[in-house]
C-alpha positions in Angstrom: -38.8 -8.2 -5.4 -37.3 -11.3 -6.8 -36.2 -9.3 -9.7 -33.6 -7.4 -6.7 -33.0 -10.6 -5.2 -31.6 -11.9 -7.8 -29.9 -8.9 -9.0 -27.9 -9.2 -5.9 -27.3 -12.6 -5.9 -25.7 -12.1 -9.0 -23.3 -9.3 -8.4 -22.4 -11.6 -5.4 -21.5 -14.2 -7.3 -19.7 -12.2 -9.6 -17.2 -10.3 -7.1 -16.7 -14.1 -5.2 -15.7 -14.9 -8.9 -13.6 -11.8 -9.3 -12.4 -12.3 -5.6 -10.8 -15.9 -5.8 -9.0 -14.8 -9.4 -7.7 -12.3 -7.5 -6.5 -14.7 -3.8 -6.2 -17.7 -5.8 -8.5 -19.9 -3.5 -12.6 -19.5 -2.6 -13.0 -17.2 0.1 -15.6 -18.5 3.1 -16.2 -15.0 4.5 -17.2 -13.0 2.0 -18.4 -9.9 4.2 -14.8 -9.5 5.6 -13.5 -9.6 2.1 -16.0 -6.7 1.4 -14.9 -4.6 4.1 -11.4 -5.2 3.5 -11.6 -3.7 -0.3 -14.5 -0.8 0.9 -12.2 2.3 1.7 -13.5 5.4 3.8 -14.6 7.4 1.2 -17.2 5.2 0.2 -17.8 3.6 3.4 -17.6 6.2 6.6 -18.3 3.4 9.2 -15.4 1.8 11.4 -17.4 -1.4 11.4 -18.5 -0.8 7.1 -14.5 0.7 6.1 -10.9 -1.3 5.7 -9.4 0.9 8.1 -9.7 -1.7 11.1 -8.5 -4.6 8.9 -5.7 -2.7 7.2 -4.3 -2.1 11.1 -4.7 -5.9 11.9 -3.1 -7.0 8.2 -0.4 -4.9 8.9 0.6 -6.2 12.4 0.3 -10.2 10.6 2.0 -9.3 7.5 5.1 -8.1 9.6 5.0 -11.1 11.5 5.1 -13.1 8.4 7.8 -11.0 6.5 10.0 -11.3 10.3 9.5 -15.2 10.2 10.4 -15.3 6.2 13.5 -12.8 6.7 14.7 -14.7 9.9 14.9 -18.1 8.1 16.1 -16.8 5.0 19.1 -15.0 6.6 20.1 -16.7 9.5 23.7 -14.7 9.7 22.4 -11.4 9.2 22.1 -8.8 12.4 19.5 -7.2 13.4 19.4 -3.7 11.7 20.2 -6.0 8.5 16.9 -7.5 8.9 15.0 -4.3 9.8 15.8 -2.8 6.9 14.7 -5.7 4.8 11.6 -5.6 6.5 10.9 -2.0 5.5 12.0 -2.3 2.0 9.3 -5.1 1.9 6.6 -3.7 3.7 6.9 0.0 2.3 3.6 1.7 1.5 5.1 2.1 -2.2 6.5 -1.9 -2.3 2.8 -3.0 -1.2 1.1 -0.7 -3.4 2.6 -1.8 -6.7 2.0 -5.3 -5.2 -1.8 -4.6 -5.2 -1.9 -3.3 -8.7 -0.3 -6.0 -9.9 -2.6 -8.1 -8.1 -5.5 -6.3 -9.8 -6.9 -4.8 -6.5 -7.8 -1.6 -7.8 -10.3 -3.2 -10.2 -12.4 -4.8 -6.9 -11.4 -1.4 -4.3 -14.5 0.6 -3.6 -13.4 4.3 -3.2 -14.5 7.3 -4.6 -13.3 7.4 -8.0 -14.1 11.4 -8.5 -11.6 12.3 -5.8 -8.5 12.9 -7.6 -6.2 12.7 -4.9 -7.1 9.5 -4.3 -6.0 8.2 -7.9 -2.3 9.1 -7.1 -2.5 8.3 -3.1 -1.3 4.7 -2.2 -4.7 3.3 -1.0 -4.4 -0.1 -2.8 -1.2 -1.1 -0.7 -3.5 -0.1 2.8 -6.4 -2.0 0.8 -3.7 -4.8 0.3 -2.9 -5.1 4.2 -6.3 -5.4 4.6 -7.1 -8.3 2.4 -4.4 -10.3 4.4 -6.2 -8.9 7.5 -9.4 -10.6 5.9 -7.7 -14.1 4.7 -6.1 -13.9 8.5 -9.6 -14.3 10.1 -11.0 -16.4 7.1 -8.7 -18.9 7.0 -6.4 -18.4 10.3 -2.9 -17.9 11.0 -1.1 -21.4 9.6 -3.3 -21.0 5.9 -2.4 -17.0 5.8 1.4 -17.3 6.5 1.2 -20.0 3.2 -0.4 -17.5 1.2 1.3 -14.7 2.0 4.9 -16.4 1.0 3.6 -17.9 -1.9 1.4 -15.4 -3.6 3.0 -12.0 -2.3 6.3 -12.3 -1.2 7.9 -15.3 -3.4 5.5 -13.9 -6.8 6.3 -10.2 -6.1 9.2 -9.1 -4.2 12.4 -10.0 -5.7 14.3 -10.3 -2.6 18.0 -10.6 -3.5 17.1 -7.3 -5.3 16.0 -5.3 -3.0 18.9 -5.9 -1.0 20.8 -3.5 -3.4 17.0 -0.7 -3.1 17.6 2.4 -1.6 14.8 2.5 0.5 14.5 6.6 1.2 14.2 8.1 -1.7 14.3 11.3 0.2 17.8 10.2 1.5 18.9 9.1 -2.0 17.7 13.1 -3.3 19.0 14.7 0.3 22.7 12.7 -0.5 22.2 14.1 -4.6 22.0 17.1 -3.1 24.9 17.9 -0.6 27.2 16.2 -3.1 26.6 18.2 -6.1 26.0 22.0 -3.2 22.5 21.9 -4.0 19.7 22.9 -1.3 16.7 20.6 -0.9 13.7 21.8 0.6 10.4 20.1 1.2 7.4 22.4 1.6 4.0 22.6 2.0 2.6 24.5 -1.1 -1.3 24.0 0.5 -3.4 21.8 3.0 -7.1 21.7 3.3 -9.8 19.7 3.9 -11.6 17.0 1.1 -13.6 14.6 1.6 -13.7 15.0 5.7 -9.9 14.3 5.9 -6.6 17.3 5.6 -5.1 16.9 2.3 -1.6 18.1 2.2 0.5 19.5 -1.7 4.0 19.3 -0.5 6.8 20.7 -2.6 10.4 19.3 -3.6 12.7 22.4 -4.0 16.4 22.4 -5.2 18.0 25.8 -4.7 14.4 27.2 -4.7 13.1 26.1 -7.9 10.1 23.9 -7.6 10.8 20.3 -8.9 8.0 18.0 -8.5 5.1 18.3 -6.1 2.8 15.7 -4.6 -0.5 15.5 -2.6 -1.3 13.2 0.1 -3.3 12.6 3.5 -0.2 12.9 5.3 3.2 15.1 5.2 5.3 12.0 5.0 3.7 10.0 2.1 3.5 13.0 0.1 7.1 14.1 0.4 8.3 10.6 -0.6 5.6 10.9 -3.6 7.3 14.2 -4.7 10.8 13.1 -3.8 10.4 10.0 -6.3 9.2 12.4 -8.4 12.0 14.6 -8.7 14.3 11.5 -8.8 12.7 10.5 -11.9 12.7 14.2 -13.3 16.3 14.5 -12.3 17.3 11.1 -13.7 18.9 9.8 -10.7 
């Protein structure tokens, strides 16, 4: 029995240790900071999943990015400023961030299913951690963090001013300036893991591209779209 405890203990200490390499300051919490990197396919709970933090991280990581944007560019209108907002917050933008924050080494998810290795999970993993620090540390100490070890360490602001921030737009405009027809189609959709899993298809005058899977239609078009881009050499 002690044998367990101490098992336990140790693996605790251990992810606090990998945990505060990865936020850059000792978490108080440490249950919110499990939940936050436990996604549902390893956890099917709403109380034991990310899923609820990711949905408050998001709402407080837009407020910060508004506040950050707003002082940065105080002659810039409004649909300047929205679009900033999106390049920042993007689900690709914030899972890069993760990666490069190491995320994925502390993310529990199921590591067999294969469409999880190419989904973006680590950037809804991501919102979650700041939905964690939010309620660890409050508001004031999350805002500070956020600026200092997310936006001002990865997003190069000043350039992605110059980012397209569709790629689907950027292939769509490729497209009707060179008389090319682009498609995007679902190639299959089924069920894994308790969740509809979508292959959709990036067609130029019906020749199959690139394809991409994804748990929804959108994320997997822009998957394939980039896809293409890169195939293309756009």
């Amino acid at each position: 029995m002690q044998f367990i405890k101490n098992f336990f203990k140790n693996k605790n200490k251990e992810f606090k240790k990998q945990l505060t390499n990865v936020l850059g300051f000792t978490p108080r919490e440490i249950t919110l900071y499990k939940i936050a990197l436990s996604h549902r396919s390893v956890r099917e709970g709403a109380d034991e999943n990310n899923e609820r933090l990711e949905f408050l991280g998001d709402a407080v990581l837009s407020s910060i990015v508004a506040h950050y944007l707003f002082k940065k560019y105080p002659y810039k209108d409004e649909g300047f400023l929205t679009e900033m907002r999106s390049k920042m917050v993007n689900r690709q933008k914030l899972n890069e961030i993760a990666l490069k924050m190491g995320l994925k080494k502390i993310t529990l998810y199921n590591k067999f299913d294969n469409a999880l290795k190419i989904s973006q999970i680590f950037g809804n993993t991501l919102e979650a951690l700041i939905g964690a620090v939010y309620l660890d540390k409050g508001y004031t100490d999350t805002h500070k963090w956020v600026e200092q070890f997310i936006i001002m360490t990865h997003m190069f602001i000043d350039d992605l001013e110059d980012i397209e921030i569709n790629i689907k737009n950027k292939l769509y405009g490729w497209a009707n300036k060179n008389g090319k027809v682009l498609e995007f189609e679902t190639l299959n959709e089924k069920f894994e893991n308790g969740r509809r899993l979508f292959t959709i298809g990036a067609t130029i005058d019906g020749e199959l591209i690139a394809e991409a899977k994804g748990y929804n239609k959108k994320d997997a078009s822009q998957i394939a779209a980039q896809l293409a881009v890169d195939k293309l050499e756009l």
